[in-house]
C-alpha positions in Angstrom: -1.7 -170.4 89.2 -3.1 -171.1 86.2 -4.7 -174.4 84.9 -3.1 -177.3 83.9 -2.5 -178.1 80.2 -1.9 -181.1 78.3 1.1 -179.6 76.0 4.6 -179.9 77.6 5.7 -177.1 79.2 9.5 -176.3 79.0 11.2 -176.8 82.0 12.2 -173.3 83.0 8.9 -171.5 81.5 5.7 -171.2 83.3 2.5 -170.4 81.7 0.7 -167.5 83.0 -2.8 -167.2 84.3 -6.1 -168.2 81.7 -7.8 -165.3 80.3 -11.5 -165.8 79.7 -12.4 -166.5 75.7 -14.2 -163.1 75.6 -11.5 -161.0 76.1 -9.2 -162.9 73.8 -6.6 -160.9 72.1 -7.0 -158.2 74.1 -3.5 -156.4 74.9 -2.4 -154.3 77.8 1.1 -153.1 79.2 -0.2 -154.4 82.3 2.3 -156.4 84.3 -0.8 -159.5 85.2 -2.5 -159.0 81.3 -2.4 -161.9 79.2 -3.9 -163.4 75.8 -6.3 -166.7 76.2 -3.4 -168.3 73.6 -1.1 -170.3 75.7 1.5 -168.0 77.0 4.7 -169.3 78.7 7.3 -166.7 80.2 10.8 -167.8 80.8 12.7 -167.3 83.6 16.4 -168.2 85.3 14.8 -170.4 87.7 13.5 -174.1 88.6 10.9 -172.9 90.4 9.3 -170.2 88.0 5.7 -170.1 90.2 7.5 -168.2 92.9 8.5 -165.7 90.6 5.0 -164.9 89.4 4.3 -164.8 93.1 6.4 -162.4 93.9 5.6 -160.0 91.1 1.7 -160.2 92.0 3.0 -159.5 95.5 5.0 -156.5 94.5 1.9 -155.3 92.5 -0.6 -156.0 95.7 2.0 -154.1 98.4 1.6 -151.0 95.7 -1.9 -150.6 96.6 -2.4 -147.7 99.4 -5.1 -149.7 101.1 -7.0 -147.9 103.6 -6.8 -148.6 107.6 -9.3 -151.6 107.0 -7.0 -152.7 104.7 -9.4 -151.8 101.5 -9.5 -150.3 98.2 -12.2 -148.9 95.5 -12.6 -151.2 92.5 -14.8 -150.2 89.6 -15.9 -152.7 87.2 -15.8 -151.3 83.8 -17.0 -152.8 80.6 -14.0 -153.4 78.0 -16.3 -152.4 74.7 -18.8 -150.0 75.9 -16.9 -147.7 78.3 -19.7 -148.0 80.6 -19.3 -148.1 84.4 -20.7 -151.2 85.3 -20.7 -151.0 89.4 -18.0 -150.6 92.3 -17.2 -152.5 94.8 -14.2 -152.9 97.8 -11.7 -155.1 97.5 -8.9 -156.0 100.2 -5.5 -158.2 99.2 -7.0 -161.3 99.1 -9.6 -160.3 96.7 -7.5 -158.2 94.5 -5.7 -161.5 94.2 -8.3 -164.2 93.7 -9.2 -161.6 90.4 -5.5 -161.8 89.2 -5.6 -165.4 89.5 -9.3 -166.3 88.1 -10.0 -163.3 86.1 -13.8 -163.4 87.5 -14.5 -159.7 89.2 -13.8 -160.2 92.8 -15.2 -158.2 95.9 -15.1 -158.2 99.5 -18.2 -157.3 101.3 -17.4 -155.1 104.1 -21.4 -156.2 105.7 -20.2 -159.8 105.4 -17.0 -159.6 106.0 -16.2 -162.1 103.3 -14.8 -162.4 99.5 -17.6 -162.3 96.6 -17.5 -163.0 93.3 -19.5 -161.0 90.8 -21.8 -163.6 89.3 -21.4 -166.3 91.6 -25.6 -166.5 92.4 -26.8 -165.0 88.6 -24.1 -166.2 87.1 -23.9 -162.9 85.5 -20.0 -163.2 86.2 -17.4 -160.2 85.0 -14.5 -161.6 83.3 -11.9 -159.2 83.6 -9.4 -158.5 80.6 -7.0 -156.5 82.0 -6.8 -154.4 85.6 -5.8 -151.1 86.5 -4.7 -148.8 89.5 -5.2 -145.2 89.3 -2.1 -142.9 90.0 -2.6 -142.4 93.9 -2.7 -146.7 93.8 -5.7 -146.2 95.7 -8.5 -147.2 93.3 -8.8 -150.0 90.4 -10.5 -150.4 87.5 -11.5 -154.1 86.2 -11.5 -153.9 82.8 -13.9 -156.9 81.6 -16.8 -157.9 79.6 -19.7 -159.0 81.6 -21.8 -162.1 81.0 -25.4 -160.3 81.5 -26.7 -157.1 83.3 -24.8 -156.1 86.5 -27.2 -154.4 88.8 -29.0 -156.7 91.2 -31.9 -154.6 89.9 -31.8 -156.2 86.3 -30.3 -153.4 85.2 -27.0 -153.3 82.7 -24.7 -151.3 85.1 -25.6 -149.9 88.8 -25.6 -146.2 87.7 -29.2 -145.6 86.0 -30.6 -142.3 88.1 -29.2 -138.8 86.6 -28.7 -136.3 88.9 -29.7 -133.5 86.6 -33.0 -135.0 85.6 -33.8 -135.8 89.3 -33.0 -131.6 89.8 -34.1 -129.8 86.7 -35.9 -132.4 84.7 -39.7 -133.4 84.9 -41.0 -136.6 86.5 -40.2 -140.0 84.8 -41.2 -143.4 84.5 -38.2 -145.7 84.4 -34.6 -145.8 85.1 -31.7 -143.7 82.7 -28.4 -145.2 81.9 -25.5 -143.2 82.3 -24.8 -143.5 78.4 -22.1 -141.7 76.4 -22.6 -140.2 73.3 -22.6 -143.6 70.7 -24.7 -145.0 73.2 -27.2 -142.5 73.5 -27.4 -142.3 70.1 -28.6 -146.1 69.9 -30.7 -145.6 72.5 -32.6 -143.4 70.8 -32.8 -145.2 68.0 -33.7 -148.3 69.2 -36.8 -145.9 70.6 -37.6 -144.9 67.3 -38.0 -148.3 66.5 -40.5 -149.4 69.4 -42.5 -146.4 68.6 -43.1 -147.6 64.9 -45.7 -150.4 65.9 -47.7 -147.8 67.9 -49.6 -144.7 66.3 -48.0 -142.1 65.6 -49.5 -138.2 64.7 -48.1 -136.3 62.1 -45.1 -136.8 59.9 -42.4 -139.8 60.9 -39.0 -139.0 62.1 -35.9 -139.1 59.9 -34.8 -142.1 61.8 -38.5 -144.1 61.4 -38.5 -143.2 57.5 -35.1 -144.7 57.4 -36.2 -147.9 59.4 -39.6 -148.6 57.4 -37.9 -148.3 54.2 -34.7 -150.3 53.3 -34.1 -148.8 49.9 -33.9 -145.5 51.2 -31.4 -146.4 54.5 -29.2 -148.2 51.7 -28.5 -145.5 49.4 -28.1 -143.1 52.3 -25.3 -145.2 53.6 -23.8 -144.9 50.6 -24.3 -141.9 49.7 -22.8 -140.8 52.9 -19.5 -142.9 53.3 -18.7 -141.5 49.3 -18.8 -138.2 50.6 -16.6 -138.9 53.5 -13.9 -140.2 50.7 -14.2 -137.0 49.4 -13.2 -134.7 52.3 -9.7 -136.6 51.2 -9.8 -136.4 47.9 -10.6 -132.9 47.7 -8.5 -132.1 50.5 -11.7 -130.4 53.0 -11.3 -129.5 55.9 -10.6 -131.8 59.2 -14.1 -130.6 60.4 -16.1 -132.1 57.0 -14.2 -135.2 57.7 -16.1 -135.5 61.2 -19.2 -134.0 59.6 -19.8 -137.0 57.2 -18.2 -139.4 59.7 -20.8 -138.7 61.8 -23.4 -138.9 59.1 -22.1 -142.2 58.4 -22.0 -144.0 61.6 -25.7 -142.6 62.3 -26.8 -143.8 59.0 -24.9 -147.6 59.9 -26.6 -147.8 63.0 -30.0 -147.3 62.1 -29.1 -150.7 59.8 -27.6 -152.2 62.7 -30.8 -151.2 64.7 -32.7 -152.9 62.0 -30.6 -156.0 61.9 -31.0 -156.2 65.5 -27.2 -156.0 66.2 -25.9 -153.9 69.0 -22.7 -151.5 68.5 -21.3 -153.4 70.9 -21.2 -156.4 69.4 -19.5 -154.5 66.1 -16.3 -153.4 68.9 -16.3 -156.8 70.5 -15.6 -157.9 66.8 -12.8 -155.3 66.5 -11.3 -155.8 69.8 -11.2 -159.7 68.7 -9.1 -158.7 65.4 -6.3 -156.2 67.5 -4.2 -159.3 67.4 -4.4 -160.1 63.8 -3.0 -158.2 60.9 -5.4 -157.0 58.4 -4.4 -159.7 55.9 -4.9 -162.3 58.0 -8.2 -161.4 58.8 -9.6 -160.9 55.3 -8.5 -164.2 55.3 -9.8 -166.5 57.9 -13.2 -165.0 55.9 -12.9 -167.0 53.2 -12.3 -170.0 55.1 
């Protein structure tokens, strides 16, 4: 099921489906999750593929598909959290996503298997895949290659409810965004506002983006009095106080550097494999 390789294989080991290079390292209980390192299971048996058959078969005739034979599948982006879109999928297609690891749909209006990405190219690759506790819904846990929504947009959810009911009229779409998120957002609109005029006094967050000396010091002014809710023993709730202070502080000079938070967990997500040593190492390499 997987590709072939090059390096000998011993004879009663298989190796298991590719993963694609951004999900590396990831880790999952999952039964069908695997590393992008070659990884070979062994097994009592000259015929190992029929083995990984049968255990993708077992996990396919868990699904309570519906009387058209279909389930819910909700694509899900590994770093963010965010919802990305949701689709159907029927055997087949839950399958082919096993196998591939590209996000795979079946379109109930065409009666026919899609892949996410095969006309943008804007593909999903999937890390890891879950079912819910009824087995009637799944999650594909991957990092997409571009925005999702045939729209342009990042994921397919961008109109809020409450601001369509409550809030006034808008220009533009709203990603559902949770807290982190939100908190960027609104910085990076800080930041598009400082080449426009502005009346009055600047925001906190535009004084800390115009002047460098001033974010620096509050960075570090801010992570040394987060080591002192430990060393003086404060309470929990100082802790997540400064921590907070912190991370709003960091991302204004991520917003700056024009680095995304999500590129900061992709990095960490990469290192879940590694042990802390061996990771301040490969730096000096």
């Amino acid at each position: 099921m997987g590709r072939s390789r090059t390096m000998a294989v011993p004879y009663n080991c298989f190796q298991l489906p590719n993963v694609h290079p951004q999900c590396r390292y990831f880790s999952s209980s999952s039964g069908f999750s695997t590393r992008a390192s070659p990884v070979y299971a062994c097994l009592r048996t000259s015929d190992p593929s029929l083995h990984l058959e049968a255990k993708v078969g077992s996990v396919l005739d868990s699904v309570k598909w519906d009387d058209k034979g279909l389930a819910v599948a909700i694509a899900q982006n590994v770093d963010t959290g965010a919802v990305l879109m949701q689709g159907f999928v029927n055997r087949e297609a839950l399958s082919m996503t096993i196998s591939s690891r590209n996000a795979t749909f079946y379109s109930r209006s065409r009666s026919t298997l899609w892949t996410k990405g095969e006309t943008s190219m804007n593909f999903i690759n999937v890390c890891d895949i879950f079912l819910d506790c009824d087995r009637d819904s799944i999650i594909y846990l991957g990092k997409p290659d571009g925005p999702t929504c045939h729209t342009g947009a990042e994921t397919c959810y961008y109109t809020s409810v409450d601001e369509v009911i409550n809030g006034p009229q808008v220009d533009g779409n709203k990603l559902a965004l949770t807290t982190l998120y939100l908190l960027e957002s609104t910085i990076s609109k800080r930041k598009e506002e400082i080449s426009g005029k502005t009346d009055g006094k600047p925001s906190w967050t535009k004084r800390l983006l115009l002047d460098e000396k001033l974010l620096c010091s509050k960075i570090r002014e801010e992570a040394d009095e987060l080591c002192r809710t430990l060393e003086e023993n404060e309470d929990p709730s100082r802790a997540a106080s400064e921590m907070a202070d912190v991370l709003y502080h960091s991302m204004v000079l991520l917003s700056r550097k024009g680095v995304k938070f999500e590129d900061v967990l992709q990095v960490l997500r990469l290192r879940f494999a590694q042990s802390g040593i061996q990771e301040k190492s490969s730096r000096k390499s």
